[in-house]
C-alpha positions as CSV (number, residue, x, y, z in Angstrom):
1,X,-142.6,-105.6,162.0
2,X,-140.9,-104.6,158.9
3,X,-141.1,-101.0,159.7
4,X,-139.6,-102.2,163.5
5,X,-136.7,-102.9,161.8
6,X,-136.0,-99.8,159.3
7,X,-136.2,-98.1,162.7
8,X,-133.4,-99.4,164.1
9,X,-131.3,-99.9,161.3
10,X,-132.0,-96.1,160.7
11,X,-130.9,-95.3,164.2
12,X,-128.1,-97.5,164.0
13,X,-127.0,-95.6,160.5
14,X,-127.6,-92.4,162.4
15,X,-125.3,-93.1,164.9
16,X,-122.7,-94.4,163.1
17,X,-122.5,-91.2,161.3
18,X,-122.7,-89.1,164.5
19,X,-119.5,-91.6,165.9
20,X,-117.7,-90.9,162.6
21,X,-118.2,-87.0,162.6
22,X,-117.1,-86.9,166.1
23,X,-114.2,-89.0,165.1
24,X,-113.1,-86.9,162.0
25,X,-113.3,-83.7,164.6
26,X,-111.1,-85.9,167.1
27,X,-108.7,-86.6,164.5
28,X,-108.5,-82.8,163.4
29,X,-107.8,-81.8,166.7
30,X,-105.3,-84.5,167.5
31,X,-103.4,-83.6,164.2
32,X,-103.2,-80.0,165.3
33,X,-102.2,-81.4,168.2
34,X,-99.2,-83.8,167.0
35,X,-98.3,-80.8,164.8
36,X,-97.5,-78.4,167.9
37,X,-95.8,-80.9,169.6
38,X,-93.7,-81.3,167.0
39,X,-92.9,-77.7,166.7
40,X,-91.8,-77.7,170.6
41,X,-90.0,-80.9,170.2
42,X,-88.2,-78.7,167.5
43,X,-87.7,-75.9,169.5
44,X,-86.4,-77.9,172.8
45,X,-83.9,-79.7,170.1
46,X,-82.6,-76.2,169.1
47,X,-81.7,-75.0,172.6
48,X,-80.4,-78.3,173.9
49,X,-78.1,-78.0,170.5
50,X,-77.1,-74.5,171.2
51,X,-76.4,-75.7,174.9
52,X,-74.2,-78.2,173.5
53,X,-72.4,-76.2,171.4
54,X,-72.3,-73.5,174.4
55,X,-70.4,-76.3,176.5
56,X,-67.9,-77.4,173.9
57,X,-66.9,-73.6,173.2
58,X,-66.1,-73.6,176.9
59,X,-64.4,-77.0,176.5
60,X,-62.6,-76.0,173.8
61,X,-61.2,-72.5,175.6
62,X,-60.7,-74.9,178.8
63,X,-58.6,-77.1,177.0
64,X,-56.7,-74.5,175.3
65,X,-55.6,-72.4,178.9
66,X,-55.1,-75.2,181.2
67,X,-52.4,-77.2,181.1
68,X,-51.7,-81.0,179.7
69,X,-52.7,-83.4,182.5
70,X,-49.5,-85.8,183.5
71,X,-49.8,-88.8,181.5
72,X,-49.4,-92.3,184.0
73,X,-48.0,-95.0,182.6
């Protein structure tokens, strides 16, 4: 009966280390993962800034050539 029981709380360890070496792999990957999508995050950041700064140039030569819009009062 004894020996029942070492069984199972052997299996039980076993598995618990299996679950916890697949976890640590999941946890790798999802790291390398997070670390990508912060590089593209980063990346799509630059070009929406240099969009931005594209459209105020423009805004800035716009406003510059056209005339003053009649003020209503």
């Amino acid at each position: 009966m004894l020996d029942d029981y070492l069984v199972t709380l052997e299996t039980k360890v076993q598995n618990a280390v299996e679950l916890i070496e697949l976890l640590r792999i999941e946890i790798m990957e999802l790291k390398e993962e997070n670390e990508s999508l912060k590089e593209e995050r980063e990346a799509w950041k630059n070009r929406v800034l240099k969009v931005i700064e594209r459209f105020d140039a423009i805004e800035r030569e716009s406003g510059s050539e056209a005339p003053a819009a009649p003020q209503q009062g």
